[in-house]
C-alpha positions as CSV (number, residue, x, y, z in Angstrom):
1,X,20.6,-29.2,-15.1
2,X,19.8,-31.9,-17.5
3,X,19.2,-30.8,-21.5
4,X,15.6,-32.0,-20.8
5,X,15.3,-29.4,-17.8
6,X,16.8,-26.6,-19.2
7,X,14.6,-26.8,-22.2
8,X,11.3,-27.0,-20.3
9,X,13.1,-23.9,-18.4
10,X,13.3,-22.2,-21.6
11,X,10.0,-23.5,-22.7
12,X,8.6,-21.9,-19.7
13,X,10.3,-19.0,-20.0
14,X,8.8,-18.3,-23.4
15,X,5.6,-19.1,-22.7
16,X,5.7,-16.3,-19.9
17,X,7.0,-13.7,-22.0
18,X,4.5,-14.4,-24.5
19,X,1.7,-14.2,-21.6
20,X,3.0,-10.8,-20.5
21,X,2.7,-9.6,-23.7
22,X,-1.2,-11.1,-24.9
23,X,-2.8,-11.7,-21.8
24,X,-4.3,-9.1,-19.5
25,X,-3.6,-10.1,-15.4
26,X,-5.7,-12.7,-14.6
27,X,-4.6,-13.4,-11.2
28,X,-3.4,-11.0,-8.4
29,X,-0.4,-9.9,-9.2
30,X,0.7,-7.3,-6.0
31,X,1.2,-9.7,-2.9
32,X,1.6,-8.5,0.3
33,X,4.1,-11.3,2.2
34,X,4.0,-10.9,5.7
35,X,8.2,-11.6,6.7
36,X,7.8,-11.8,10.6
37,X,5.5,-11.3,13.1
38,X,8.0,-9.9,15.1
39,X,8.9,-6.1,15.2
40,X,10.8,-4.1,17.6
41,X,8.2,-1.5,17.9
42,X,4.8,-1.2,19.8
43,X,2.9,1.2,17.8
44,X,-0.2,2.3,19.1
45,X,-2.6,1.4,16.2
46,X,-0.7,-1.5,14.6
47,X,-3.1,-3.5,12.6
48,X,-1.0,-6.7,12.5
49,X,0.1,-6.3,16.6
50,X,3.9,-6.3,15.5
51,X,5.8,-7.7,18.1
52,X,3.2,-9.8,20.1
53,X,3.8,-13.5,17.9
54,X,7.3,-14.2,16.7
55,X,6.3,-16.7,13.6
56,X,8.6,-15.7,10.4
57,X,7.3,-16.9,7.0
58,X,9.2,-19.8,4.9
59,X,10.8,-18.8,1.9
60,X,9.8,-22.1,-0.1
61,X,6.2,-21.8,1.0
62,X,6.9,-17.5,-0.8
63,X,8.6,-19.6,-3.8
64,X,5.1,-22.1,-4.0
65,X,3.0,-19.3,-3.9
66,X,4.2,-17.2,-6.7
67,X,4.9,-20.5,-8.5
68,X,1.1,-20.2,-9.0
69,X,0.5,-17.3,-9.2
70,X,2.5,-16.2,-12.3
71,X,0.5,-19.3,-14.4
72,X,-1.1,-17.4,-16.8
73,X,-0.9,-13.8,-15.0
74,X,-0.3,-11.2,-17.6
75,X,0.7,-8.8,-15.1
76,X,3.8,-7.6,-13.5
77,X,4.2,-8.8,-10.1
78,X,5.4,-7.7,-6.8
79,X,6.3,-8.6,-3.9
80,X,6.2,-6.4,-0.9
81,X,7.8,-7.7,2.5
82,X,5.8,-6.6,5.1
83,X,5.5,-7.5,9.0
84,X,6.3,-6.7,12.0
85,X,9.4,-5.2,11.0
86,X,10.6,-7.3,8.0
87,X,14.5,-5.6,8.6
88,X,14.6,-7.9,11.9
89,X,14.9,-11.3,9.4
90,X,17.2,-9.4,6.2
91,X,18.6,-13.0,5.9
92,X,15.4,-14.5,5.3
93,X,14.2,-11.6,2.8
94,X,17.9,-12.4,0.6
95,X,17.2,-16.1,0.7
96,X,13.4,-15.6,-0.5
97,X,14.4,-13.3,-3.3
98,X,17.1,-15.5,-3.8
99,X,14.4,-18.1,-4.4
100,X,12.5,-16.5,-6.6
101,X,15.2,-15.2,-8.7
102,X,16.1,-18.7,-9.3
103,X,12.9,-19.3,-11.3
104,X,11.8,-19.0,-14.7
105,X,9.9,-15.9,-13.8
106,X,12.4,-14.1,-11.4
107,X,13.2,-11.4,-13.8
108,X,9.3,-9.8,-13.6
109,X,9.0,-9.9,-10.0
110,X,9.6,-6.3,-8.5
111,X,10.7,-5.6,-4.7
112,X,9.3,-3.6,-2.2
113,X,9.8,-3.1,1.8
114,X,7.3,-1.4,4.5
115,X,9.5,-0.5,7.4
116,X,9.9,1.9,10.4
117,X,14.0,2.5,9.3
118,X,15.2,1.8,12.5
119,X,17.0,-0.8,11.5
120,X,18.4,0.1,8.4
121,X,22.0,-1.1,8.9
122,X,24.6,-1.8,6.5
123,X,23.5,-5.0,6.1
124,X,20.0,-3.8,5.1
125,X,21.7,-1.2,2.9
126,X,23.4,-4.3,0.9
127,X,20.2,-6.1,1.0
128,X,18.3,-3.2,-0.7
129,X,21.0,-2.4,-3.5
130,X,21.6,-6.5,-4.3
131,X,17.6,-6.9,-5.1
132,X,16.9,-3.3,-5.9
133,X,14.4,-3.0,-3.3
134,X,12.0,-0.5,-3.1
135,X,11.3,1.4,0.1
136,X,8.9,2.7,2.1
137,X,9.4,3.9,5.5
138,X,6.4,4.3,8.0
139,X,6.3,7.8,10.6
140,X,4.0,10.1,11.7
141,X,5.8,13.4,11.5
142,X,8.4,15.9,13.5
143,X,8.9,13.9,16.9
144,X,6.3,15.6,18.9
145,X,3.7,14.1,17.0
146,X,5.3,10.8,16.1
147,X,5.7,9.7,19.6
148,X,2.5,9.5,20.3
149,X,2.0,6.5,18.4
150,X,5.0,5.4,17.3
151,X,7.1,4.3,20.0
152,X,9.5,1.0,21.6
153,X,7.9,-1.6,24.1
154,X,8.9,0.4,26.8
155,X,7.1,3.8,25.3
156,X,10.5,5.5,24.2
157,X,10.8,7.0,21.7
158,X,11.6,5.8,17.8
159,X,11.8,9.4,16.3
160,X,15.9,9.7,16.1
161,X,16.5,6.1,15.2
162,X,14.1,6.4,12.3
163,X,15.5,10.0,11.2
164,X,19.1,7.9,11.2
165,X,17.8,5.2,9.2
166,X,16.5,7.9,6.8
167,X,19.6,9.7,6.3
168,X,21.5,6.3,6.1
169,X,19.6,5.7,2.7
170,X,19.8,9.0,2.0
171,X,23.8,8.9,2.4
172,X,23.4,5.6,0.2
173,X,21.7,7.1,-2.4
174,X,18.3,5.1,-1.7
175,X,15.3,6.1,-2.8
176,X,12.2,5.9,-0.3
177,X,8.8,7.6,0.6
178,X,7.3,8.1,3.7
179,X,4.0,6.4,4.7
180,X,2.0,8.3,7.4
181,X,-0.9,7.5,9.2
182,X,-3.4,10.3,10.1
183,X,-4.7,10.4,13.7
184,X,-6.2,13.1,16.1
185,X,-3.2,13.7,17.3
186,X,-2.2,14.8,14.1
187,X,-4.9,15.8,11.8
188,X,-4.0,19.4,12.2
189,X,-0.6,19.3,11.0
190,X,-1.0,17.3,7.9
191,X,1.0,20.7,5.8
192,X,3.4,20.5,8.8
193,X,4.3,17.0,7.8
194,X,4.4,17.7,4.4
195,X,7.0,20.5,5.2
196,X,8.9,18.0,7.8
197,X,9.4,15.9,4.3
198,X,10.6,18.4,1.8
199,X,13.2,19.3,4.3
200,X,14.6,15.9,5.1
201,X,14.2,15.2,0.9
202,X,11.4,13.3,0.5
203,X,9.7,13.5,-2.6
204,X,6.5,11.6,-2.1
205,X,4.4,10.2,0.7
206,X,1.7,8.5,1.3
207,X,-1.2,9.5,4.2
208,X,-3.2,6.7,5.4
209,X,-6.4,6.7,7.9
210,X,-6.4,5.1,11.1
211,X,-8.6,1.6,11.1
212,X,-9.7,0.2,14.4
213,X,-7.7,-3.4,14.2
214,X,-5.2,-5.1,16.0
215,X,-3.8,-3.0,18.8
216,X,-6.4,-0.2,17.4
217,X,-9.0,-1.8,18.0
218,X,-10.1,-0.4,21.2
219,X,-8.2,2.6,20.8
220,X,-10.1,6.0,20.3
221,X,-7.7,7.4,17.4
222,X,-9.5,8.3,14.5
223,X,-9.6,12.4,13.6
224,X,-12.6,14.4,13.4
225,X,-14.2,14.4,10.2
226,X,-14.7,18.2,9.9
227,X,-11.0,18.7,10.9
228,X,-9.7,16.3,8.0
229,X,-11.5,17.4,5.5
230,X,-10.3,21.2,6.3
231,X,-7.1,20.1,6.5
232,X,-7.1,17.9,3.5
233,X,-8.0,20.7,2.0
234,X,-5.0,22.7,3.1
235,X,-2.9,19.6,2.2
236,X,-4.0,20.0,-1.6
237,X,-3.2,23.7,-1.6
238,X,0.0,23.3,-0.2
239,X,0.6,20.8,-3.4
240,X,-0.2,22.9,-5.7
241,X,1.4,25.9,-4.3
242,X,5.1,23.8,-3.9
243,X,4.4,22.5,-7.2
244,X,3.4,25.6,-9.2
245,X,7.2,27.1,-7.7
246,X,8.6,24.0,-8.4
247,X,7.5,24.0,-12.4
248,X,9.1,27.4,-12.4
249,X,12.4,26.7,-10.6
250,X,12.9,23.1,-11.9
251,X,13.3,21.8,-8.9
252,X,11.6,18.3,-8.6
253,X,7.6,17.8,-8.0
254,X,6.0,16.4,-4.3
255,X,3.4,14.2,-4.9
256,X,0.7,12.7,-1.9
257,X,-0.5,9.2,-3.4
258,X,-4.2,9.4,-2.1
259,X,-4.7,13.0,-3.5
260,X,-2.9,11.8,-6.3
261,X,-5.0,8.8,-7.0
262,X,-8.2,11.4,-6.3
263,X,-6.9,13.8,-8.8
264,X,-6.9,11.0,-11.3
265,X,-10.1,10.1,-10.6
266,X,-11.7,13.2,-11.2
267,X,-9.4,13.8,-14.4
268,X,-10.5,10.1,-15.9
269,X,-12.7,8.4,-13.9
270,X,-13.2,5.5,-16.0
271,X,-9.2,4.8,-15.8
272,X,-7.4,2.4,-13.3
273,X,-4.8,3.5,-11.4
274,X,-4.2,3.0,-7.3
275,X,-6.2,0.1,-6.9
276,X,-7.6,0.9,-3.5
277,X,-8.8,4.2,-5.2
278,X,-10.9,2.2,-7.4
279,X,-14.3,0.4,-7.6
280,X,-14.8,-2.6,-7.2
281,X,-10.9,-2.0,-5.5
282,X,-8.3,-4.4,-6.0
283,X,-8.9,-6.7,-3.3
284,X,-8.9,-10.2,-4.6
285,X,-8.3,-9.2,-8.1
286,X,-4.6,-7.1,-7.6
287,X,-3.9,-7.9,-4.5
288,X,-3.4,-10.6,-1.8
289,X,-2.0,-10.6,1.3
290,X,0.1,-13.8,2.3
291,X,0.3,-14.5,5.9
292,X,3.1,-16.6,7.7
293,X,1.2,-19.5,8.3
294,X,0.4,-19.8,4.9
295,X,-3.2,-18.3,4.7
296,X,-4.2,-15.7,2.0
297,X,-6.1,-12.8,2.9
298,X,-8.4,-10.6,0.5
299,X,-6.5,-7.8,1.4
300,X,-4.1,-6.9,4.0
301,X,-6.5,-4.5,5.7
302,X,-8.2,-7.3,7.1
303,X,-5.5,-9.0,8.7
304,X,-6.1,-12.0,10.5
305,X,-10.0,-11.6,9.8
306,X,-11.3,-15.0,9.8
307,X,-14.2,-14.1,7.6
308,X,-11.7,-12.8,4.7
309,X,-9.1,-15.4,4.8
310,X,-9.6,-17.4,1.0
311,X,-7.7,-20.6,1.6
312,X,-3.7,-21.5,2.6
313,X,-1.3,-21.9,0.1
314,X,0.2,-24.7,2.0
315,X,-3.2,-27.0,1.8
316,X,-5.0,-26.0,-1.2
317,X,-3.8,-24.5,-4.7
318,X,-4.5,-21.2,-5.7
319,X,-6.6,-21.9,-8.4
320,X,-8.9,-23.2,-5.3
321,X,-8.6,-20.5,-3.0
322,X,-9.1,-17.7,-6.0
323,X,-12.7,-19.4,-6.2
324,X,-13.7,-18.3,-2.7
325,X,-16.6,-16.4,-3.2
326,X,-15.7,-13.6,-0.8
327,X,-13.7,-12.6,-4.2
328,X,-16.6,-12.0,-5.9
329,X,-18.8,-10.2,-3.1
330,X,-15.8,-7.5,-3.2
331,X,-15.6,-7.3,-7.3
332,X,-19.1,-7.1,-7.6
333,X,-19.5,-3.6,-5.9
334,X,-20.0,-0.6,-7.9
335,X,-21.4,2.9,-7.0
336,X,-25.5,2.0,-7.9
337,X,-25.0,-0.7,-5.5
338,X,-24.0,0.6,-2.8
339,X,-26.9,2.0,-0.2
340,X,-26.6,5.8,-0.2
341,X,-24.5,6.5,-3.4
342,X,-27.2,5.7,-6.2
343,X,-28.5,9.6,-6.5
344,X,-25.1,11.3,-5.8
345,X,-24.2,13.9,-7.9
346,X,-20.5,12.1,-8.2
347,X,-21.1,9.2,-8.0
348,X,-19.3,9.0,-11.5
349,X,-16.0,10.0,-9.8
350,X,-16.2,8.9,-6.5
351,X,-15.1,5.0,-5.7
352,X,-16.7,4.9,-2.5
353,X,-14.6,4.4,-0.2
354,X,-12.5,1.3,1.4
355,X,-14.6,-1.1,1.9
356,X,-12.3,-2.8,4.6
357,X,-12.5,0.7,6.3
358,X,-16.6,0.3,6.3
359,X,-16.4,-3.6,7.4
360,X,-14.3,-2.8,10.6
361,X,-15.8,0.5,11.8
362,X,-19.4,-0.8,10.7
363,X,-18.7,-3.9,12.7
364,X,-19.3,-6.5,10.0
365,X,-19.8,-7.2,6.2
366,X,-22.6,-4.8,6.0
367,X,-19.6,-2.5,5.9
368,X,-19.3,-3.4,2.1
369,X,-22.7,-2.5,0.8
370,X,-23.1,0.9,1.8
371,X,-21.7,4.1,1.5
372,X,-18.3,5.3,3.3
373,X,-18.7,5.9,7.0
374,X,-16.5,9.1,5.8
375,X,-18.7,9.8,2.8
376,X,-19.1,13.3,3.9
377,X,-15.1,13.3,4.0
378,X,-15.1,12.5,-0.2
379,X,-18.1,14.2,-1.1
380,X,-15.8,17.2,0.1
381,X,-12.6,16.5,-1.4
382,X,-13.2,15.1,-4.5
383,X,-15.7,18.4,-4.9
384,X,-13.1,20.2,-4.0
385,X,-10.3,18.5,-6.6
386,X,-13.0,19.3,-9.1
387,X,-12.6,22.9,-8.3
388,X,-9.0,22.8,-8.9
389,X,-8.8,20.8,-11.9
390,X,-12.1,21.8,-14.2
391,X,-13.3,25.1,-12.7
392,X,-10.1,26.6,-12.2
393,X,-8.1,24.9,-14.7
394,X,-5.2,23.6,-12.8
395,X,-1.9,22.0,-14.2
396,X,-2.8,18.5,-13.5
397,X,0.4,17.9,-13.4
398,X,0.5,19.7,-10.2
399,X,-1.5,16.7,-8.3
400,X,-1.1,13.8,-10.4
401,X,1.9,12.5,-12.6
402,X,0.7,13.2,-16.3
403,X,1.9,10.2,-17.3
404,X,0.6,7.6,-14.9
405,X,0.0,4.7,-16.5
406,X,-3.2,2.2,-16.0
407,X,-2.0,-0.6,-14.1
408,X,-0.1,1.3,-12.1
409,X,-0.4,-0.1,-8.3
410,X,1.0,1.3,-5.0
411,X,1.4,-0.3,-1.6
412,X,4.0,1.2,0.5
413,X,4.5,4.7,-0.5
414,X,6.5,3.9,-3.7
C-alpha cells in the first residue's frame, strides 16, 4: 500500500469513527445476504424454496454493497448469511467476511447465520469461532412435531442431524438460539417447545408465524387464531413462571424475542427496539435483504416479490435504489393510518402488525393499509401483557431484558 493509500485508509477510517459517534443511521444498517440458493432441506413452508435454484452470491458484489452502505451510516451494521442453507458454501461465507474485514470499516460489521445445524461440521465450527459468528438455528420442536415440516428431499427426517449439530456447538462452547415457526401442527405445544429448549440449554428463541410464500404458498399451514392466542397466552405464563424461579435460584433467564419485543412495547411504547415490532417497522429504513443476483429487497419477508424489489446493487448505486418510493409507502405507516386501528383503545401500544404478513395473506399492497389480518390475535396479547406488567405489577424483567437498549435489532434468534 502506497503512503498516499494508507493515508486516505486512515482518513476514511476516521471519518467513520467520527460518523458512528455524531450521526444517527441513515441508511439500513441490518442486511440480510442471501449465501445460496441451495439447501439440503425441503421444508414445507420455505419462503425462499431452498433447494430448488442453486445460484450462490459473489463476495465482491457483498464487499460493493456494504461499501455503500456504511457512507454516512451512523449505525452498527450486520450482516446475516442467510439462504438455503448458508453452511452448504462455509468457504464462500470466510472469503466474504474476509472481504469485508479487509476494509476500512470491517471492525463495525457484526456476524450472524440462519441455519438448520445439520451441517455444523468442524469446518463450520472453525468458521464460526474465526469471525465470531452469531447463530441461529431454525426447528420446530421435539421430532414428532418437527417432521412435519422440516424434513430432506426425500421426506426423512432432519430431527437427529439437527439435535447433533446443536450439541456440536454446545460441545464447542457456541452460543445459539432457536428460531421456530408456529404452524397448526404445532400451535398447541408452543410451552412444550419451550420445555424441549431449556432441556437441550437453550436460553432464548424466537417463534415466528407461518406466511403463505414460496413452497407455502399453497399450503394450508397457518394455526387457528383462537388456539394461538390461548396458547400464547400459556407461552407468557410459562415465562414468567421459569423466570420468577430463576431470579430466586440464580440460574440464567429464558427469553422469547416476540413477547419480549411486546413486553417492551407495552412498558415504553414510544421506544425502538425489534424493528419488526415497530411502526412504521424497519423495512427499508434498518433493514435490506440482498439477494444473489444482486437485487435488494424491502425486506426479506417478501422474497422474490417483484413489486418490493428497490433496485440491484450490481446496476444502480444505493443512493438510487434507497429512493424507490416503495421505501416511503412502508415508513409512512402509523396506527391513525391504518383502516381499522384509528378508534382502538391501544392503538398507543400496538404496532400493527407485519405488514408483509397483511400484503401476502391480503393478496396485494392493500395488505399495508389496514389493520392485521390477526388483529384479534394482538388486541389479545398485548391486553394481556398489560395485565401482567401494570395491573399486576410484574418484574419486567421477567419478559423483557431491563436493559435493552434502543437500537437494538434482531433477525435470527440472537
Amino acid at each position: 500500500m502506497s503512503a498516499n493509500e494508507l493515508l486516505r485508509h486512515y482518513f476514511e477510517l476516521a471519518r467513520h469513527e467520527w460518523i458512528s459517534e455524531n450521526i444517527t443511521g441513515l441508511k439500513p444498517s441490518c442486511i440480510v445476504v442471501k449465501t445460496t440458493q441451495d439447501c439440503n432441506l425441503r421444508c414445507k413452508y420455505c419462503y425462499t424454496e431452498g433447494g430448488s435454484k442453486k445460484r450462490d452470491m459473489s463476495p465482491d458484489m457483498v464487499v460493493k454493497f456494504f461499501d455503500q452502505a456504511v457512507i454516512d451510516n451512523g449505525s452498527p451494521m450486520t450482516c446475516i448469511f442467510h439462504g438455503g442453507e448458508p453452511l452448504l458454501r462455509p468457504k464462500l461465507i470466510d472469503e466474504t467476511i474476509e472481504k469485508l474485514n479487509s476494509r476500512y470499516y470491517g471492525p463495525r460489521i457484526k456476524y450472524q447465520i440462519q441455519t438448520n445445524a445439520t451441517l455444523i461440521t468442524d469446518e463450520a465450527v472453525q468458521l464460526i469461532k474465526k469471525h465470531h459468528i452469531g447463530v441461529g438455528v431454525s426447528i420446530d420442536g421435539n421430532k414428532s412435531l418437527n417432521d412435519h415440516t422440516r424434513y430432506y428431499p426425500d421426506c426423512s427426517s432432519s430431527y437427529e442431524n439437527v439435535v447433533k449439530g446443536m450439541n456440536k456447538l454446545h460441545e464447542n462452547g457456541i452460543s445459539f438460539g432457536i428460531l421456530a415457526l408456529i404452524t397448526k401442527f404445532n400451535v398447541n405445544n408452543l410451552t412444550d417447545i419451550l420445555d424441549w429448549c431449556t432441556r437441550h440449554g437453550i436460553e432464548r428463541m424466537g417463534f415466528n408465524l407461518f406466511t403463505p410464500l414460496g413452497y407455502g404458498r399453497d399450503e394450508n399451514l397457518s394455526a387457528d387464531q383462537a388456539e394461538l392466542i390461548r396458547n400464547v397466552k400459556k407461552e407468557i405464563d410459562w415465562l414468567i413462571e421459569h423466570n420468577e424461579q430463576s431470579l430466586q435460584s440464580g440460574d440464567k433467564f429464558f427469553y422469547e424475542r416476540e413477547i419480549e419485543a411486546m413486553a417492551d412495547r407495552v412498558l415504553r411504547p414510544q421506544g425502538y427496539g425489534y424493528m419488526c415490532k415497530s411502526i412504521p417497522c424497519g423495512a427499508g429504513r434498518n433493514h435490506l435483504a440482498l439477494d444473489v443476483d444482486g437485487s435488494i429487497n424491502v425486506c426479506d419477508c417478501f422474497y422474490e416479490m417483484d413489486d418490493y424489489i428497490i433496485g440491484n446493487i450490481n446496476t444502480q448505486s444505493l443512493e438510487e435504489c434507497l429512493k424507490n418510493p416503495i421505501i416511503a409507502e412502508f415508513q409512512s405507516r402509523s396506527i391513525d393510518k391504518l383502516k381499522g386501528c384509528k378508534n382502538c383503545d391501544i392503538k398507543d401500544i400496538c404496532h400493527g402488525g407485519c405488514p408483509g404478513s397483511n400484503v401476502l395473506f391480503m393478496n396485494g399492497k392493500e395488505g399495508l393499509y389496514t389493520k392485521s389480518v390477526i388483529c384479534d390475535y394482538f388486541y389479545e396479547i398485548y391486553n394481556y401483557l398489560i395485565k401482567k406488567l401494570k395491573t399486576e405489577r410484574i418484574n419486567p424483567v421477567l419478559l423483557t431484558h431491563a436493559k435493552k437498549g434502543d437500537k437494538d435489532e434482531q433477525i435470527c434468534c440472537q
